[in-house]
MIPAVO-112782 format. One record per residue (C-alpha): residue number from 1; x, y, z. Coordinates in steps of 0.02 Angstrom, whole numbers, plus 50000, padded with zeros to 5 digits. Layout:
! residues N
NUM / X / Y / Z .
...
! end
This chain:
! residues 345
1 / 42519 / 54490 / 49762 .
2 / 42582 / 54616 / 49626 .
3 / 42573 / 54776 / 49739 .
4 / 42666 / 54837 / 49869 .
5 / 42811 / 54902 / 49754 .
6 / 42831 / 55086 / 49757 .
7 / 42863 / 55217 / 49603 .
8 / 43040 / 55266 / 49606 .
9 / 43066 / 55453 / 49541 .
10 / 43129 / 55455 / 49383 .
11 / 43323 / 55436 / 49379 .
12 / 43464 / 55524 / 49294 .
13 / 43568 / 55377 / 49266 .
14 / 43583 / 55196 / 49252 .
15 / 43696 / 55044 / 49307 .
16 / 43741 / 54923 / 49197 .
17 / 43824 / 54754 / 49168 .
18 / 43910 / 54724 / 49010 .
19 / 44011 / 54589 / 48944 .
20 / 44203 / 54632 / 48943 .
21 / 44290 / 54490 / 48868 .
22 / 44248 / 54331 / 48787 .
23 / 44271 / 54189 / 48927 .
24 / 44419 / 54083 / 48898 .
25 / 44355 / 53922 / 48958 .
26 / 44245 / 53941 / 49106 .
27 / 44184 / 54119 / 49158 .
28 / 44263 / 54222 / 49253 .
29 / 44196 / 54405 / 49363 .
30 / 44337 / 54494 / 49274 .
31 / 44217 / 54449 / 49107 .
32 / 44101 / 54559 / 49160 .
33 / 44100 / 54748 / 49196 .
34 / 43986 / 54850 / 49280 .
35 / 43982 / 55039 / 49212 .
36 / 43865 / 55181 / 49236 .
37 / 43760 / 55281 / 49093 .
38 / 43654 / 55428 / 49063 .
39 / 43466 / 55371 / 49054 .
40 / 43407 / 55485 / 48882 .
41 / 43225 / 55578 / 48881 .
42 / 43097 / 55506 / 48853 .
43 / 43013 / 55529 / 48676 .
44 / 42814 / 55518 / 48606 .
45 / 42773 / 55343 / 48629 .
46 / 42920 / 55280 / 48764 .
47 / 42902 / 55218 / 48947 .
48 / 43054 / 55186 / 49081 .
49 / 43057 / 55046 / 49143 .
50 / 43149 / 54971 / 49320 .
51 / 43186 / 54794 / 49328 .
52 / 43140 / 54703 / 49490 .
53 / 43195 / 54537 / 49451 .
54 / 43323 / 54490 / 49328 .
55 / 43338 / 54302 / 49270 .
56 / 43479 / 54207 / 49250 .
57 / 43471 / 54053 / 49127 .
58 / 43610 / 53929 / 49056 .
59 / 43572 / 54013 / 48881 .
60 / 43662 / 54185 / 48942 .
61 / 43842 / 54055 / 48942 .
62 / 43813 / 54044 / 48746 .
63 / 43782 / 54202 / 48688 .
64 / 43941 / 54258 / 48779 .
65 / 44040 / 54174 / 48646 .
66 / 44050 / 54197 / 48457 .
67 / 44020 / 54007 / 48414 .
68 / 43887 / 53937 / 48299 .
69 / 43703 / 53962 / 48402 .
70 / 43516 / 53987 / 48366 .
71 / 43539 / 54166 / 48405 .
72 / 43665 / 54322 / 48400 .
73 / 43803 / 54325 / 48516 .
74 / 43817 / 54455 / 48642 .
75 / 43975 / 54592 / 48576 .
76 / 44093 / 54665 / 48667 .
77 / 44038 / 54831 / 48780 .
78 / 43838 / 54767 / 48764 .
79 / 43717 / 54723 / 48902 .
80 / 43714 / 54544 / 48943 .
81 / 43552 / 54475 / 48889 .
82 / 43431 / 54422 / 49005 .
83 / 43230 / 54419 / 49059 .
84 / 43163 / 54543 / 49170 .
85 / 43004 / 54590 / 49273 .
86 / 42995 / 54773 / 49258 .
87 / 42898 / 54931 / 49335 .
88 / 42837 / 55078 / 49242 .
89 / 42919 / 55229 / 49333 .
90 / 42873 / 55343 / 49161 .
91 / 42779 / 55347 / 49038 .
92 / 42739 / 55428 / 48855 .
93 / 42655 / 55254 / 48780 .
94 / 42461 / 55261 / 48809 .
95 / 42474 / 55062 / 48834 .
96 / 42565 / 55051 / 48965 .
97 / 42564 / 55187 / 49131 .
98 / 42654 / 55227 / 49278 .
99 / 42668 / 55070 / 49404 .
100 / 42620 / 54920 / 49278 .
101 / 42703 / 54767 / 49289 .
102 / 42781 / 54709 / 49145 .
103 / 42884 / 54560 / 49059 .
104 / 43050 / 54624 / 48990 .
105 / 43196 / 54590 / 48897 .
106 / 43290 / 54725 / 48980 .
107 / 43426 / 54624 / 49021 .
108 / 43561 / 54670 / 49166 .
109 / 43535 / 54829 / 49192 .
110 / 43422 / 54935 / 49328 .
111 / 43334 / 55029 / 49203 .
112 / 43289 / 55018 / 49004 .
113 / 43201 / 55168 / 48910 .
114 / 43070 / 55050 / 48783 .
115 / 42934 / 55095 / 48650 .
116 / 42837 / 54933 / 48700 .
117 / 42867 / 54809 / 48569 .
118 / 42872 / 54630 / 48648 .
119 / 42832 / 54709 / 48831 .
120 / 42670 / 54623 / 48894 .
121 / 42572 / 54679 / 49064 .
122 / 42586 / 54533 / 49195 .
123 / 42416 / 54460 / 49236 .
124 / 42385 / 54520 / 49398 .
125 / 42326 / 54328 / 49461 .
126 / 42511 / 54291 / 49449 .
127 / 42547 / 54198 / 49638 .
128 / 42711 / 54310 / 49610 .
129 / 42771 / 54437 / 49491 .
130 / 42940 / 54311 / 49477 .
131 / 42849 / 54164 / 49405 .
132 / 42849 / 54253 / 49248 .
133 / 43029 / 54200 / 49242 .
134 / 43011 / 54040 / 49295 .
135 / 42863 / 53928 / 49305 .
136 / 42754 / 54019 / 49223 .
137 / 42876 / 54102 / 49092 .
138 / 43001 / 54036 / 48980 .
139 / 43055 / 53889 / 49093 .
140 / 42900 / 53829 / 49131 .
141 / 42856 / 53828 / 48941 .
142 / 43005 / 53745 / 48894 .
143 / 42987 / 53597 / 49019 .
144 / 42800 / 53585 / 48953 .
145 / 42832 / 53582 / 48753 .
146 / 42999 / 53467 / 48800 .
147 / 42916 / 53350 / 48880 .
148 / 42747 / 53328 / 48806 .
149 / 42747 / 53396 / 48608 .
150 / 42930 / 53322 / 48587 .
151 / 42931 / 53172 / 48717 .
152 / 42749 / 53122 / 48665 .
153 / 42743 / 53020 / 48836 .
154 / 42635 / 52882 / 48873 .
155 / 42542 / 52826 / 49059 .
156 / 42671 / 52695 / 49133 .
157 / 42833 / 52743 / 49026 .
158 / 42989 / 52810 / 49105 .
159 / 43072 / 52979 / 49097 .
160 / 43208 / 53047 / 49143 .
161 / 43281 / 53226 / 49156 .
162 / 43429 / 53305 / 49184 .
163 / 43483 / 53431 / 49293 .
164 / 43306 / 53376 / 49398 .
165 / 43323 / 53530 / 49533 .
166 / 43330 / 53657 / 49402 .
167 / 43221 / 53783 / 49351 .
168 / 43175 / 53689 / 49205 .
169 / 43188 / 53510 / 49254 .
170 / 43097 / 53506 / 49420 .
171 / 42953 / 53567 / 49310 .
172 / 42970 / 53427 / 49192 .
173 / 42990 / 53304 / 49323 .
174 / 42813 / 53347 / 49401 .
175 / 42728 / 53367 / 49231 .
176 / 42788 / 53201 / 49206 .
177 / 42696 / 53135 / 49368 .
178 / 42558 / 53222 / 49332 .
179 / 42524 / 53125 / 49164 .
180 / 42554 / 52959 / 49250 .
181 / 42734 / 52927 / 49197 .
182 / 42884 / 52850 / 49304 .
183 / 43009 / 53008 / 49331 .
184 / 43186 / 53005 / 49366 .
185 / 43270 / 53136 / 49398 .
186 / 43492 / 53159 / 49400 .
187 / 43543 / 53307 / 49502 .
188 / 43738 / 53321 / 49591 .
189 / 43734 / 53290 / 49762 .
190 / 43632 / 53219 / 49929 .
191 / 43532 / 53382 / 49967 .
192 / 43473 / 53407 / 49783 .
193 / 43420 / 53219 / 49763 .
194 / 43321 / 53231 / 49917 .
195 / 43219 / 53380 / 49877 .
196 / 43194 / 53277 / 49699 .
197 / 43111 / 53140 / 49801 .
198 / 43037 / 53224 / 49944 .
199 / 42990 / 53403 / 49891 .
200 / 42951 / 53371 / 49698 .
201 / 42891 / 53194 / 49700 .
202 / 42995 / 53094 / 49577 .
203 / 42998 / 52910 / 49579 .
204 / 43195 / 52922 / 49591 .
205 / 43349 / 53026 / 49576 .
206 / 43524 / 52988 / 49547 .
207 / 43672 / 53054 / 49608 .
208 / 43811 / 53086 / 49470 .
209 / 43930 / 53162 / 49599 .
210 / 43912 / 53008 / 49705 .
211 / 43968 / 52913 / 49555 .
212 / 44162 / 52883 / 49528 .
213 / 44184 / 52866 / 49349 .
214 / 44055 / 52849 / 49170 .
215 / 44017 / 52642 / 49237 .
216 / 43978 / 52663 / 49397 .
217 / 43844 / 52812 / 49319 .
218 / 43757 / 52705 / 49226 .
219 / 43744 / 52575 / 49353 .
220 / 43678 / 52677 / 49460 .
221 / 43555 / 52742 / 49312 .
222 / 43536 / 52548 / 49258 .
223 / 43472 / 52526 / 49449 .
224 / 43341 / 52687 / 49449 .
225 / 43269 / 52639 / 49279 .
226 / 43251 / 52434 / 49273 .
227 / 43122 / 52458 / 49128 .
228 / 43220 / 52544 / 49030 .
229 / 43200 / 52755 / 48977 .
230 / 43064 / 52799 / 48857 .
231 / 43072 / 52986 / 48877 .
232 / 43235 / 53074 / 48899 .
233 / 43249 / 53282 / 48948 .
234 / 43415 / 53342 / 48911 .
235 / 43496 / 53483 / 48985 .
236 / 43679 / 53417 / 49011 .
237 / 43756 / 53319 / 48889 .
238 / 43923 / 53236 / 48896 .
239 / 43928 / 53067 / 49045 .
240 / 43739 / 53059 / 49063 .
241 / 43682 / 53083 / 48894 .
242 / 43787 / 52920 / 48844 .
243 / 43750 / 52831 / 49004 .
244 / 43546 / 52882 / 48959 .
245 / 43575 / 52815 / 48765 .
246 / 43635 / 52641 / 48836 .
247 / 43461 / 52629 / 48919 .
248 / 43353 / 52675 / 48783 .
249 / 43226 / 52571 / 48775 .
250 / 43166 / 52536 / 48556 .
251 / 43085 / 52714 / 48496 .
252 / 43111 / 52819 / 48628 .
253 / 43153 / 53000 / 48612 .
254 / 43256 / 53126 / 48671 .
255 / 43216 / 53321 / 48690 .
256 / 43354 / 53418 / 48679 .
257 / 43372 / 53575 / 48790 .
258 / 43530 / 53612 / 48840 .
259 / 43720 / 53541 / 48842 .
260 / 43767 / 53641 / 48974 .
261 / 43902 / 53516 / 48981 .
262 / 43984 / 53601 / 48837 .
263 / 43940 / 53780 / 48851 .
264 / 44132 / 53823 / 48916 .
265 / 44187 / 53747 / 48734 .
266 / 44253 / 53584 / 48754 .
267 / 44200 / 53437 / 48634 .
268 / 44046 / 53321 / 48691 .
269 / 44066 / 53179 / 48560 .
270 / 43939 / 53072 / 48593 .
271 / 44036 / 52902 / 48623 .
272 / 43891 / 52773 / 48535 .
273 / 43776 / 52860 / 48399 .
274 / 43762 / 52693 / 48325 .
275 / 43628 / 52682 / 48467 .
276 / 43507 / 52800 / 48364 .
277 / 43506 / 52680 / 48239 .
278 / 43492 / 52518 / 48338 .
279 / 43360 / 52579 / 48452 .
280 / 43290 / 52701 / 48301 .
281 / 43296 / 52840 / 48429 .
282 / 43203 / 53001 / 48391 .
283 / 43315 / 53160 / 48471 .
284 / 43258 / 53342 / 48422 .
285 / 43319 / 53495 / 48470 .
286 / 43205 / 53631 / 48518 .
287 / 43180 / 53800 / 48567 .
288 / 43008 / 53856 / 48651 .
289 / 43002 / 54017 / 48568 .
290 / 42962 / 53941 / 48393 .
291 / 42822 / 53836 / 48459 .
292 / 42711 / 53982 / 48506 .
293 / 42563 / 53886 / 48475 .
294 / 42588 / 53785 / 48617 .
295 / 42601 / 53933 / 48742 .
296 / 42425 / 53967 / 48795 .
297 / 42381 / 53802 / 48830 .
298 / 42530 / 53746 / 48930 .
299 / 42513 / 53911 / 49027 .
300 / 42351 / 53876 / 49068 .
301 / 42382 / 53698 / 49128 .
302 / 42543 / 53771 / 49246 .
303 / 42440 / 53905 / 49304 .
304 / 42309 / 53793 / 49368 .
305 / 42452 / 53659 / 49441 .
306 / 42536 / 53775 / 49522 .
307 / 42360 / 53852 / 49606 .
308 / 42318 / 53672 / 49647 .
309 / 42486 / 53636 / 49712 .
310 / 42539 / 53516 / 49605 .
311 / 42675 / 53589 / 49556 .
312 / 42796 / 53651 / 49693 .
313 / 42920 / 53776 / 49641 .
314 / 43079 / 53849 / 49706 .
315 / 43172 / 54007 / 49668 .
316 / 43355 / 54075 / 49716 .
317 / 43339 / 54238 / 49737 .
318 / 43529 / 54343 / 49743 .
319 / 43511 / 54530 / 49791 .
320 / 43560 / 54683 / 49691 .
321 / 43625 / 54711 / 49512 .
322 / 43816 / 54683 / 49573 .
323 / 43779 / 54512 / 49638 .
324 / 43721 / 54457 / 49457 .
325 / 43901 / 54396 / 49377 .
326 / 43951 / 54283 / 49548 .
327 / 43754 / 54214 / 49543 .
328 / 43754 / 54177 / 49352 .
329 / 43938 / 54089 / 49394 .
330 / 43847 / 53976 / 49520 .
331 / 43730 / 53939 / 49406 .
332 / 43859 / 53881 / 49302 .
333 / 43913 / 53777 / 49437 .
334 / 43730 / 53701 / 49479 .
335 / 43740 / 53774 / 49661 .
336 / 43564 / 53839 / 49625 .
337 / 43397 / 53769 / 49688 .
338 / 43265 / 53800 / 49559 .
339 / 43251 / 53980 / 49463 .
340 / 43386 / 54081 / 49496 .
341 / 43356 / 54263 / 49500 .
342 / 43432 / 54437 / 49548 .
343 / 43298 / 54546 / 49634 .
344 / 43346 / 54733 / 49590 .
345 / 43243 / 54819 / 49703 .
! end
């Protein structure tokens, strides 16, 4: 399933997307600018790469501002960050030759000149050279070290996830089945709570754009969950992280991914942290790439679901470098089913 994707010639130049402002608020296109630049020789121990597929993730929102964060912002005039499946159209590296697959960082750009440090070869069983950006790549970890090495569910307990149709929470949502727990999944809108139910299998979705206000949320939660939430995947923030606290059940615990919610840089004050005390709630933040340890194992176990098929997955899949700022906007926007992704070439 890896072949079929031809050498380019080695180019002259490359396209590139770079940030161009700070966002004010939400993003905007004219935050972005695409520009052109010289690609440089290659040197003793280099390779060129071309990305294929570029992946867009909630993260990116983050690093386009200067705020407090787990890692370095993106500056001014710099490529916007981002994972990439690459080809090898040159090489001077002995590990790596012409026409290898490879996880990147490359970030939005068509090509990156690299001496191969953090570049790995895709395993050529891969179902598809994308699921290194999604199931079987960073998302896929995160949902598996959320859910199980911070949840710590148990058979018969309830969990519920956030933002259930995305490339991360559909994932957790099915692990969840698989280990014998009750899932329920919130997602915005008829068409994604369907494909919840129907396509990924969860016990129950619910609708927060069908809801008209923070009480008729959590009644509609209260309804989906009447035994209480053990197990809560955040990825939001904000309404349904408040509504989720108020059904709590004693010890349960909360794995926190994302306040996507929050990324544009309004306050989320959470409105009853006397909760955590009451219920003595456990809630950890986490990010996957400092629990390495965990990686080989959970790959192995999504490889094998997703061979099996018990783990459905679903990508969004934009077309050409330009069409990267208006996808990562609908991202922003949850109009996405599953992974989104740019495919390059």
């Amino acid at each position: 399933m890896l072949a079929g994707l031809a050498v380019a010639a080695t180019p002259k130049k490359n396209r590139r997307i770079v940030l161009a402002k700070r966002p004010e608020g939400e993003p905007t296109p004219t935050d972005f600018r695409l520009e052109e630049a010289p690609i440089p020789a290659l040197k003793d121990g280099e390779m060129l790469m071309q990305t294929v597929f570029l992946s867009l993730d909630p993260y990116m929102r983050a690093r386009m501002s200067e705020g407090p964060s787990y890692a370095a912002a993106t500056e001014i005039g710099e490529v916007m960050v981002g994972g990439t499946v690459s080809r090898v159209v040159a090489s001077k590296n002995p590990k790596f030759k012409e026409g290898d697959l490879v996880s990147s960082y490359s970030g939005w750009q068509e090509y990156q000149v690299s001496n191969g440090m953090g570049i790995f070869k895709l395993d050529p069983r891969m179902p598809r050279p994308s699921y290194a950006l999604g199931v079987l790549g960073m998302p896929g970890l995160t949902a598996y070290v959320g859910t199980l090495d911070i949840g710590e569910p148990k058979p018969g307990e309830t969990l519920v996830v956030a933002a259930a149709t995305g490339a991360v929470g559909s994932v957790v949502g099915q692990i969840a089945k698989i280990k014998g727990l009750r899932a329920v999944g919130v997602a915005g809108g008829k068409e994604k709570c369907d494909y919840v139910i129907g396509e990924l299998g969860f016990d129950a979705c619910v609708d927060y754009k069908a809801a008209a206000g923070p009480e008729a949320f959590f009644a509609m939660l209260r309804g989906a969950t009447p035994s209480g939430i053990d197990c809560y995947f955040e990825n939001v923030g904000g309404m349904i992280l408040d509504a989720v606290m108020l059904q709590m059940n004693a010890f349960g615990r909360i794995a926190m991914c994302g306040m996507i919610a929050g990324y544009d840089g309004q306050p989320l004050p959470m409105q009853r942290p006397a909760l955590i005390l009451l219920s003595r709630l456990r809630i950890q933040g986490f990010i996957v790439s400092e629990h390495p340890q965990h990686w080989p194992k959970a790959l192995a176990e999504l490889g094998a679901g997703v061979a099996m098929g018990k783990l459905k997955y679903r990508e969004t899949i934009a077309s050409g470098l330009d069409s990267a700022p208006g996808a990562f906007l609908g991202l922003l926007q949850g109009k996405n089913f599953g992974k989104q992704l740019v495919k390059l070439i």
